[in-house]
C-alpha positions in Angstrom: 93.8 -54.9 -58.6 91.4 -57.3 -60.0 88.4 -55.9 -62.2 85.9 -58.1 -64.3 84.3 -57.9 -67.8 85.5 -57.3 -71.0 87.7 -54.2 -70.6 89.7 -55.8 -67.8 93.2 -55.6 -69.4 93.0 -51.8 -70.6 91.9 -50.5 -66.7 94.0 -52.6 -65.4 96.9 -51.1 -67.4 95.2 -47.4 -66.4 94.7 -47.9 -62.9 98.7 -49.1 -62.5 99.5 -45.9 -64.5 97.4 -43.4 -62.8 96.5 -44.9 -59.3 99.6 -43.0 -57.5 98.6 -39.5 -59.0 95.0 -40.0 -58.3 95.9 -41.2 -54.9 97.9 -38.3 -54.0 95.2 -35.8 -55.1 92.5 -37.7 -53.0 95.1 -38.2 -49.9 94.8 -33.8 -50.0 91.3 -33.7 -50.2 90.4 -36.3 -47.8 93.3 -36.5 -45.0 92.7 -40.0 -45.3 94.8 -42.5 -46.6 92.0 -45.5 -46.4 89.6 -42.9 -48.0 91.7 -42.2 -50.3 92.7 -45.4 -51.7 88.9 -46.5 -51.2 87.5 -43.4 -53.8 90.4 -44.5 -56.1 89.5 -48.1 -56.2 85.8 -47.0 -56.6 86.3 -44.9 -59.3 88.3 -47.6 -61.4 85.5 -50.1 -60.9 83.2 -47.7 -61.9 84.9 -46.4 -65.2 82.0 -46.2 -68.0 84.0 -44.5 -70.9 86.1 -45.7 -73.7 89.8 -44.4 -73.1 90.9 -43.7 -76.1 88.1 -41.2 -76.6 89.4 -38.7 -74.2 91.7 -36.0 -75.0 93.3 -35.5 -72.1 92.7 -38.6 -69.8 95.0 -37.4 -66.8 93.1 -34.1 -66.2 89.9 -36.2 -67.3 90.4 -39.1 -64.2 91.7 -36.2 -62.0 88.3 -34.3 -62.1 86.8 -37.5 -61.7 88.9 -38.2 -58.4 88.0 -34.2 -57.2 84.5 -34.4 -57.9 84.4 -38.3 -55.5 86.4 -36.4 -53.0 84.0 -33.1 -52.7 81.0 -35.8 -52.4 82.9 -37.5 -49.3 83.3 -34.7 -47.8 80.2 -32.8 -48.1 79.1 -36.1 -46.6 81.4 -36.1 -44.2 81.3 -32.8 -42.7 78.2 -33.5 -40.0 80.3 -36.9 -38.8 83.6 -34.8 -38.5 81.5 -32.0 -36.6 80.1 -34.2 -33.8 83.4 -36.1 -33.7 84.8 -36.9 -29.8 87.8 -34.3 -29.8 89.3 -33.0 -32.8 89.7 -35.0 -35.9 92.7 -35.1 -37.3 94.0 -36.3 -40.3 95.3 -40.4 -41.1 99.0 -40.0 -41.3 100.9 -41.6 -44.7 103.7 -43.6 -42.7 106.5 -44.0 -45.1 108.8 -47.2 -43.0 111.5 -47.7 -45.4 114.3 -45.7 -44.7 115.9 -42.9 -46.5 119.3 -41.1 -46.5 118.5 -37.7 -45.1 119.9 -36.2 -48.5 118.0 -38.0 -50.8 114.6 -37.9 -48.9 112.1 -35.9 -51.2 109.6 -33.6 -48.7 106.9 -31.7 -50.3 105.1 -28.9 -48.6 101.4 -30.2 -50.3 101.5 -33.5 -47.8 103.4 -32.7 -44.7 101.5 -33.6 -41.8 100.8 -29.6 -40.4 99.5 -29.1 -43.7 96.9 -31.6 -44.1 95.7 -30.2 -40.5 95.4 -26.9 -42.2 93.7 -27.6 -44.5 90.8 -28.9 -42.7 90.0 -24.8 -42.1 88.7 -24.6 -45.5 84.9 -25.8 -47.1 85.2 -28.4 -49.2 85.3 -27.0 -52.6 88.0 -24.2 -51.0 89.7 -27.4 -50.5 89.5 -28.6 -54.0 90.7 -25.5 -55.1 93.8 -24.8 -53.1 95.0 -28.3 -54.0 94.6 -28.4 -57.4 96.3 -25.3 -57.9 98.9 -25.3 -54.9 99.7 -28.8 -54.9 99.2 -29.9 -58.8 99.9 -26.7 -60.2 96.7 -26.4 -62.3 95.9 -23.6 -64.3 92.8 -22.2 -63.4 91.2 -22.7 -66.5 91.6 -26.8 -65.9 90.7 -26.7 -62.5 87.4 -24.4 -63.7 86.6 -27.1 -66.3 86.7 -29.8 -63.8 84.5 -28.2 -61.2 82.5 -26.6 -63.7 83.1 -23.4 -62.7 84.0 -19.9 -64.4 88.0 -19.2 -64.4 87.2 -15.9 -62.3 85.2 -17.7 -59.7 87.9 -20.2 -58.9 90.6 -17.4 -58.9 88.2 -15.5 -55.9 88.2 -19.2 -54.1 91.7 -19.7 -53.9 92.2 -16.0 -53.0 89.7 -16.5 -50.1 91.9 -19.9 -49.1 94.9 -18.5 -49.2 93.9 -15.5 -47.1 92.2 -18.3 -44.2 95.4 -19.9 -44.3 97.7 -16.4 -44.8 98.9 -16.7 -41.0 99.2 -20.6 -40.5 101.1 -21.8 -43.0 103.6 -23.9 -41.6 107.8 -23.5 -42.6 108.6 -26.4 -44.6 111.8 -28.1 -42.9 114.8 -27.9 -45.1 117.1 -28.8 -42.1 116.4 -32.3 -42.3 119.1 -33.4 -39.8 117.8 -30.8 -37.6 114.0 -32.5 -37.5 115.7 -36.1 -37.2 117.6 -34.3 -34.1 113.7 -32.8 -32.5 112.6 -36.0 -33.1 115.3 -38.6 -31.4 115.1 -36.1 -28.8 111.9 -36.3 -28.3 111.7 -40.0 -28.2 114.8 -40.0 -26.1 112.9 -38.1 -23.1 109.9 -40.4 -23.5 112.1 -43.4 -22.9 114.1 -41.7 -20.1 111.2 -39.6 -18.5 113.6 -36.8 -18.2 111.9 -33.9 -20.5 114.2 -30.8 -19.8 116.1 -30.9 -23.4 113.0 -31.9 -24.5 111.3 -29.0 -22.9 114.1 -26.6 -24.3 113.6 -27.2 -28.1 109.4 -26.4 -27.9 108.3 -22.9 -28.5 106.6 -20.5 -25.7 102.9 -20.5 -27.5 104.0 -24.4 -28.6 100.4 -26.6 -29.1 99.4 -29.8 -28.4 96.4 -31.5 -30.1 95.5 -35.4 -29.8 92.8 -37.4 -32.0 91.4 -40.4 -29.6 88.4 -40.6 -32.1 86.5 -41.0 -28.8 88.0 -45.0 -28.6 91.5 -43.3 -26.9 90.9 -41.2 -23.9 92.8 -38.4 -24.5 92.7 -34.5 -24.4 90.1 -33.2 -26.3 90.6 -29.7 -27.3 94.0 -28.6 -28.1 96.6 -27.9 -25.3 98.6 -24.3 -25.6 101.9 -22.8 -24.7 105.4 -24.7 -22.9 104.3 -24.8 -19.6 100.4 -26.7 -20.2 101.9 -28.8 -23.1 105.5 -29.9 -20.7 103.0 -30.3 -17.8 100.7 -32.8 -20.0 103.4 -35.2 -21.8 104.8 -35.0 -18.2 101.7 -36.4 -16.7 100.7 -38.8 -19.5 104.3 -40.2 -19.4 104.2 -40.9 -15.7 100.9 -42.9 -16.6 102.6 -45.3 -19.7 101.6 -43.6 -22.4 105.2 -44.2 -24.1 105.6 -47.7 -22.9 106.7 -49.9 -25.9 109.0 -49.3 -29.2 109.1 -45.9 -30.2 110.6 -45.4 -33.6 111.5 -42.6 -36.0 109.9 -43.0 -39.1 109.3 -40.6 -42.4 105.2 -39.9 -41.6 104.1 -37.3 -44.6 107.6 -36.9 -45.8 109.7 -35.3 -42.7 110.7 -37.3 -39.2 107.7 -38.2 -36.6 107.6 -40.8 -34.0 105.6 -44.7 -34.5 104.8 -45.8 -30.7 104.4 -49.9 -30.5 102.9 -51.7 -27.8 101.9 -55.4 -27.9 102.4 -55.8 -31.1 100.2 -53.2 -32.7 100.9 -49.6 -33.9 99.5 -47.5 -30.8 100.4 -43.8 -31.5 101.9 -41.8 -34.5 103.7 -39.0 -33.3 104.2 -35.5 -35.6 105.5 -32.1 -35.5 105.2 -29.1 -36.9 108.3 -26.5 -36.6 109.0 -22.7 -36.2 110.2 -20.8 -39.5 114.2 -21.3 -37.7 113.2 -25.0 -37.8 115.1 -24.9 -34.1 112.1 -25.9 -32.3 108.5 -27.4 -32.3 105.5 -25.4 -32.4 103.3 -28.0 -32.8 102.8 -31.6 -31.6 99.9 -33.7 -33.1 99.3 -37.1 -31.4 97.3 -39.6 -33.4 95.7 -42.4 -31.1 92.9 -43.5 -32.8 93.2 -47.1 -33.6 90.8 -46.4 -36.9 93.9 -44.3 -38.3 96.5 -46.6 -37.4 94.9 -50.3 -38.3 96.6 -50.3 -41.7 100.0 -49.1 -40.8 102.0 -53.0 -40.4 104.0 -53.0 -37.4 108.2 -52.3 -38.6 
């Protein structure tokens, strides 16, 4: 990163420290890994303080990155609610390859939870994250949303009980989900879906994000026999033609689908608490999402 003027060295040497943290709490807030990495950038351009007058300069750039974040999306909330289907968020594709021992998952950025999230307001959002995902007391996360300590206790009491019933089992198995996953690809290559049929659940879900530039479903697709019945159909049509490769997407095993030379479709999943099937599939198709992924 290149920034001008006199104090070039000294943010350059802050935005290589903090960039990755700041990301990571922007990637939560947003679902959005360009969004992310754009509010980031921003706010390092923008930096109007002396460093070494701050007490606590991680917490200080963190409520700077929160605050960024709760502006894009109370912006963003009237594009998302006239968006064509349902908007889901811009998967963090991981391509370099891990033993399964030594991969490091982390309940805060899998995939299922991200879409969770999206059932909370904005500053719900802000809350939950901080808290759940950075561990913030909630005195900090009070001071950077200037807000009392008892107020932000009642927000994250009101996100957790939203979420109470959703909250998706984090995979310990992990050579369990590399097994879902070959065996899903393996049926989309073959066309033959009964094993894959066999590992989802009865009330299993299907939900695709086209953006409205991908014709796809548009509302959500429920239980084994609508969800088998639709991959079935889409498959007889090409929709897996090309490479389709495991890859780490928001720390566990999903599915990259190439075609022509361009990332087409990111594949996810969401298991049940057993972690022996799928109970949810989420199909990312719009190409906005998928431009900055390089092909493997």
């Amino acid at each position: 990163m290149k920034i001008g003027g006199e104090k070039e060295m000294k943010l350059d040497t802050l935005y290589k420290t903090y960039q990755s943290y700041l990301f990571s709490i922007a990637y939560r807030m947003l679902g959005s890994v360009t969004d992310a990495e754009d509010v980031v950038h921003d706010l390092f351009l923008q930096l109007k303080f002396d460093p070494d007058q701050i007490r606590d300069l991680k917490a200080y750039l963190a409520k700077m990155t929160t605050n960024r974040c709760l502006n894009f999306l109370n912006s963003a909330r009237n594009n998302r609610e006239i968006y064509a289907g349902t908007w889901l968020p811009e998967p963090q594709v991981n391509q370099a390859e891990q033993p399964l021992d030594k991969v490091v998952t982390d309940e805060s950025i899998s995939y299922a939870f991200l879409v969770l999230l999206e059932q909370l307001s904005p500053v719900e959002r802000a809350v939950f994250v901080l808290r759940e995902g950075f561990a913030y007391s909630y005195k900090s996360i009070a001071d950077m949303l200037e807000k009392t300590e008892e107020n932000c206790r009642k927000i994250f009491s009101r996100a957790k009980r939203k979420l109470r019933n959703d909250i998706p089992a984090h995979p310990k198995n992990t050579e369990r989900v590399d097994l879902l996953a070959k065996t899903f690809i393996n049926a989309s290559k073959t066309g033959n879906f009964e094993e894959m049929i066999d590992i989802l659940t009865e009330d299993v879900v299907l939900v695709a994000d086209g953006g409205g530039k991908v014709i796809t479903a548009l509302h959500p697709i429920v239980n084994k026999q609508q969800v088998s019945a639709f991959i079935k159909k889409i498959s007889d049509k090409g929709a897996f033609i090309g490479e389709l490769l495991p890859m780490m997407v928001n720390g566990q095993k999903g599915v990259l689908q190439v075609r022509e030379g361009h990332v087409n479709k990111v594949i996810c999943f969401e298991f049940d608490s057993k972690q022996r099937n799928i109970r949810k599939i989420f199909f990312i198709l719009n190409p906005d999402k998928l431009n900055y992924i390089p092909v493997p």
